[in-house]
N, CA, C and O of each residue as an XYZ file, in Angstrom:
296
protein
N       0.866     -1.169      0.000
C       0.000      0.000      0.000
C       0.907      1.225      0.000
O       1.771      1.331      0.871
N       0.768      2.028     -0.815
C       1.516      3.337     -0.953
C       0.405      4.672     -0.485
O      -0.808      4.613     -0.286
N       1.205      5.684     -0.415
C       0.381      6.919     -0.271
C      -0.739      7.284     -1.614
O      -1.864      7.769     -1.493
N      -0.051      6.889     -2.886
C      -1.177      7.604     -3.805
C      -2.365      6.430     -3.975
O      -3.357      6.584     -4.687
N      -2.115      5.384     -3.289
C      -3.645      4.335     -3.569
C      -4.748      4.787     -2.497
O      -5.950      4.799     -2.762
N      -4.086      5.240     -0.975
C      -5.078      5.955      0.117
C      -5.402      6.773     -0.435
O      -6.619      6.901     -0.571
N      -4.276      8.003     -1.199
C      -5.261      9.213     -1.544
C      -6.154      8.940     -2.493
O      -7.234      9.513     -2.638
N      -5.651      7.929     -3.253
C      -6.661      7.692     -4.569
C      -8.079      7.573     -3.940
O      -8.964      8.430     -3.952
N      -8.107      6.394     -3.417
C      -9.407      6.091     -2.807
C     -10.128      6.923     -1.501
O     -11.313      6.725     -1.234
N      -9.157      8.024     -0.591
C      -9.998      9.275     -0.404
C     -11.055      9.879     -0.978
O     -12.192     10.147     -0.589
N     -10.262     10.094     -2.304
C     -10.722     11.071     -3.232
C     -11.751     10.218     -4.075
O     -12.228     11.003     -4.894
N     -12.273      9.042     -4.235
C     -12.764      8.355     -4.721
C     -14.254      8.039     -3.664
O     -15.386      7.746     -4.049
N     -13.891      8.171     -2.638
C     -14.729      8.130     -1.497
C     -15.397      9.253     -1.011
O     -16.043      8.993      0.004
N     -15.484     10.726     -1.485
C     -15.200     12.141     -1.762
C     -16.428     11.990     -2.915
O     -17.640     12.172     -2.805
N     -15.743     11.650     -3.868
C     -16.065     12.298     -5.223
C     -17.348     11.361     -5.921
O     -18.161     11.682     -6.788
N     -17.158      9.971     -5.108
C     -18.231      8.730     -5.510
C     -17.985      8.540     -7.146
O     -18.711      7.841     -7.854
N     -17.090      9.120     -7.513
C     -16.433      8.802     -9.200
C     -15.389      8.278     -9.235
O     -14.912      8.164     -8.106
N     -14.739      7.864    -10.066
C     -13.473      7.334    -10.454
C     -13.082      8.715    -11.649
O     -11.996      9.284    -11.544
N     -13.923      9.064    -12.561
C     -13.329     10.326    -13.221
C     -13.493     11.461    -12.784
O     -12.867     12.407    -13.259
N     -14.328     11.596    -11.834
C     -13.943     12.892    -10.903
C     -12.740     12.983    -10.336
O     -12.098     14.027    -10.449
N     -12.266     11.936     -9.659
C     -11.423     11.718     -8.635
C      -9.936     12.320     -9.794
O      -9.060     13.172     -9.639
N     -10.299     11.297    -10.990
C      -9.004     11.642    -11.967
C      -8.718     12.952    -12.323
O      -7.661     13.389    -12.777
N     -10.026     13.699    -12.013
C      -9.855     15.369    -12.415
C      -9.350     15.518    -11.071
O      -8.164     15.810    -11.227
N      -9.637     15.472     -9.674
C      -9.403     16.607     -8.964
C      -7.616     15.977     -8.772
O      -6.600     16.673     -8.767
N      -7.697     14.737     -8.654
C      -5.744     14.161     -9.106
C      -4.972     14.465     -9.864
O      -3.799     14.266     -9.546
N      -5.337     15.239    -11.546
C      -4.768     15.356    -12.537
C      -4.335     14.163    -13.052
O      -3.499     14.178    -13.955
N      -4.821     13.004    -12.571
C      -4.618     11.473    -13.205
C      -5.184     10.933    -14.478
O      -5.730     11.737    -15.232
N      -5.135      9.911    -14.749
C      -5.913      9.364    -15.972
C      -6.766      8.441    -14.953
O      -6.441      7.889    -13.902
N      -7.965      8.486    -15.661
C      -9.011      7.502    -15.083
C      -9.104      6.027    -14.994
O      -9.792      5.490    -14.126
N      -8.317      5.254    -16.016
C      -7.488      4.116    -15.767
C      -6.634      3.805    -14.598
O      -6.566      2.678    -14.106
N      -5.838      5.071    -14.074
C      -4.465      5.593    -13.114
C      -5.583      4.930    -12.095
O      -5.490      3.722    -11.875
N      -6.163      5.349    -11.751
C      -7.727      5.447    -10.489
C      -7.858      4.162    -10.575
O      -7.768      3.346     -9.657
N      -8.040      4.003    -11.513
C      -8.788      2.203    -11.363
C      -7.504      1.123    -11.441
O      -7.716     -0.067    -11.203
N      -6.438      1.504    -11.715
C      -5.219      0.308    -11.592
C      -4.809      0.803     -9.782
O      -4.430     -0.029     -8.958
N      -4.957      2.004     -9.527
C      -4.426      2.303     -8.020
C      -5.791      1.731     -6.836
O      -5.612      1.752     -5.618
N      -6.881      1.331     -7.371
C      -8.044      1.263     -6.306
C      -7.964     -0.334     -6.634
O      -8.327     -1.111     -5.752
N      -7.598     -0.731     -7.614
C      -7.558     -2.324     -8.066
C      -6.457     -3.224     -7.196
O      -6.577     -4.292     -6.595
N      -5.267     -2.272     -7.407
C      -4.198     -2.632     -6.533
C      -3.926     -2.506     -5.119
O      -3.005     -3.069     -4.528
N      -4.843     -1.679     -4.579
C      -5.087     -1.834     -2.888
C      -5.805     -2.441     -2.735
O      -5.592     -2.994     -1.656
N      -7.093     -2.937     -3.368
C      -8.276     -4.197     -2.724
C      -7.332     -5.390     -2.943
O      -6.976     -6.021     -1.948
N      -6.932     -5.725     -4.062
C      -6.065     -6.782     -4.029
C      -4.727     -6.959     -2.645
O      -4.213     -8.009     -2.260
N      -4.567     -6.114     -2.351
C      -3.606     -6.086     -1.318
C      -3.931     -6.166     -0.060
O      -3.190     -6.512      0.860
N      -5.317     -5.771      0.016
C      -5.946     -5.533      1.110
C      -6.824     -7.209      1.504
O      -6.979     -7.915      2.500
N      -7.254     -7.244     -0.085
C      -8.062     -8.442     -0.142
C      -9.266     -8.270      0.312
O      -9.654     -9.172      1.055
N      -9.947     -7.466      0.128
C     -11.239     -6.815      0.072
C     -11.526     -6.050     -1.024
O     -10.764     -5.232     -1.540
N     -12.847     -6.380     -1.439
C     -13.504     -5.074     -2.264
C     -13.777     -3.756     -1.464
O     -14.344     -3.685     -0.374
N     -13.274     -2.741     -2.196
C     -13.782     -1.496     -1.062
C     -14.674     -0.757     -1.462
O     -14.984      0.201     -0.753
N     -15.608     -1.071     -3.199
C     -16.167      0.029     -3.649
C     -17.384     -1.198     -4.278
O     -17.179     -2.391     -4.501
N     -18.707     -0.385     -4.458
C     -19.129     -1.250     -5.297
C     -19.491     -0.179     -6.641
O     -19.713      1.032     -6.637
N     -19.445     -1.220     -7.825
C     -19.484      0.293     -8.905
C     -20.766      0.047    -10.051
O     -21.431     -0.868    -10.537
N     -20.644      1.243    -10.102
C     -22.061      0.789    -11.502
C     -21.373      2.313    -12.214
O     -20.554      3.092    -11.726
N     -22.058      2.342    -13.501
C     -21.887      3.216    -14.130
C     -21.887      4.804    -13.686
O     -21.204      5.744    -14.093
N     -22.695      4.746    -12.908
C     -22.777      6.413    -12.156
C     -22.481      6.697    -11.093
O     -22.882      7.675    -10.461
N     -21.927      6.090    -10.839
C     -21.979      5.878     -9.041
C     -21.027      4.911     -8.244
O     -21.242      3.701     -8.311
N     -19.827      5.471     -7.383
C     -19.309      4.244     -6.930
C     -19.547      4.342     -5.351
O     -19.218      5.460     -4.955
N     -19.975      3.587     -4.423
C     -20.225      3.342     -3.069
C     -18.839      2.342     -2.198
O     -18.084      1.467     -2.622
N     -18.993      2.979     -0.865
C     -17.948      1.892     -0.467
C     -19.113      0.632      0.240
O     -20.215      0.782      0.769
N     -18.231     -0.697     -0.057
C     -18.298     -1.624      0.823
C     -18.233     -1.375      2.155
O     -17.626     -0.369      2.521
N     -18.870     -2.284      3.163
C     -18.564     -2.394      4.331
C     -16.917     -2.572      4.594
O     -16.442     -2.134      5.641
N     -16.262     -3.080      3.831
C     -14.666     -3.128      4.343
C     -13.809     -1.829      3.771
O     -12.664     -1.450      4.015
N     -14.887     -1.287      2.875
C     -14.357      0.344      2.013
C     -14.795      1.260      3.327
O     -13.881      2.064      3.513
N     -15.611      1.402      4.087
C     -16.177      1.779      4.951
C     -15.247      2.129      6.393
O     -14.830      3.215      6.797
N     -15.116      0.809      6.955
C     -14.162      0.640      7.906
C     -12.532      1.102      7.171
O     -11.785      1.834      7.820
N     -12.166      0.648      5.947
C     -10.832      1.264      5.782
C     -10.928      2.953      5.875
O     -10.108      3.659      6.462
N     -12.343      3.512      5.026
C     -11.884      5.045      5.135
C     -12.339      5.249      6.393
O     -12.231      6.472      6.298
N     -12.794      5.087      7.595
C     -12.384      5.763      8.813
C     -11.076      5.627      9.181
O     -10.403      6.547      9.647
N     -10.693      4.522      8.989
C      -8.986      4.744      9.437
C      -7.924      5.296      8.917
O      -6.905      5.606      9.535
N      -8.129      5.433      7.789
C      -7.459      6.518      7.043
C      -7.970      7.991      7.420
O      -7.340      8.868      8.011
N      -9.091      8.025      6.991
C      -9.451      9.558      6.638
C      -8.521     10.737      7.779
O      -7.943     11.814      7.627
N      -8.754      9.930      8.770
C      -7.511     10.945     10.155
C      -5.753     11.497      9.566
O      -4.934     12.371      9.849
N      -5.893     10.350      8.615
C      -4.217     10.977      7.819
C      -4.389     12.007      6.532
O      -3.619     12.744      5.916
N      -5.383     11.775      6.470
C      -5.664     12.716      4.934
C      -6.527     13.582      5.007
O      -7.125     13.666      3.935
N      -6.903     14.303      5.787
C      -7.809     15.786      5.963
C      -7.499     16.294      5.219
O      -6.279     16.183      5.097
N      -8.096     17.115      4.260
C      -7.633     17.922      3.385
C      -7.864     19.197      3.620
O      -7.458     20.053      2.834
């Protein structure tokens, strides 16, 4: 787990987009989805559930952003 996959998924948790998130990051929207792909895998949880308009966290997306969110106030 690195710093830009927490912020990724901050900002993903924020924004309930994956191409929002890539705008307010200056990322590519792929960038978002290989960095949110590569912390559930690491984590071994799903943290988001997604549909076309809309992404929500999981119950384990849930519990991870309270424990984060205290490092990343923006």
């Amino acid at each position: 787990m690195n710093f830009e996959q927490v912020e990724t998924f901050y900002y993903v948790t924020l924004t309930k987009s994956f191409i929002q998130t890539s705008k307010v990051l200056y990322i590519s929207q792929p960038t978002v989805s290989a960095r949110i792909n590569a912390l559930e895998r690491e984590l071994g949880h799903k943290l988001f559930y997604r549909n076309r308009k809309i992404v929500t966290l999981t119950q384990s997306g849930e519990v991870f952003f309270h424990m984060q969110k205290k490092y990343l106030k923006t």
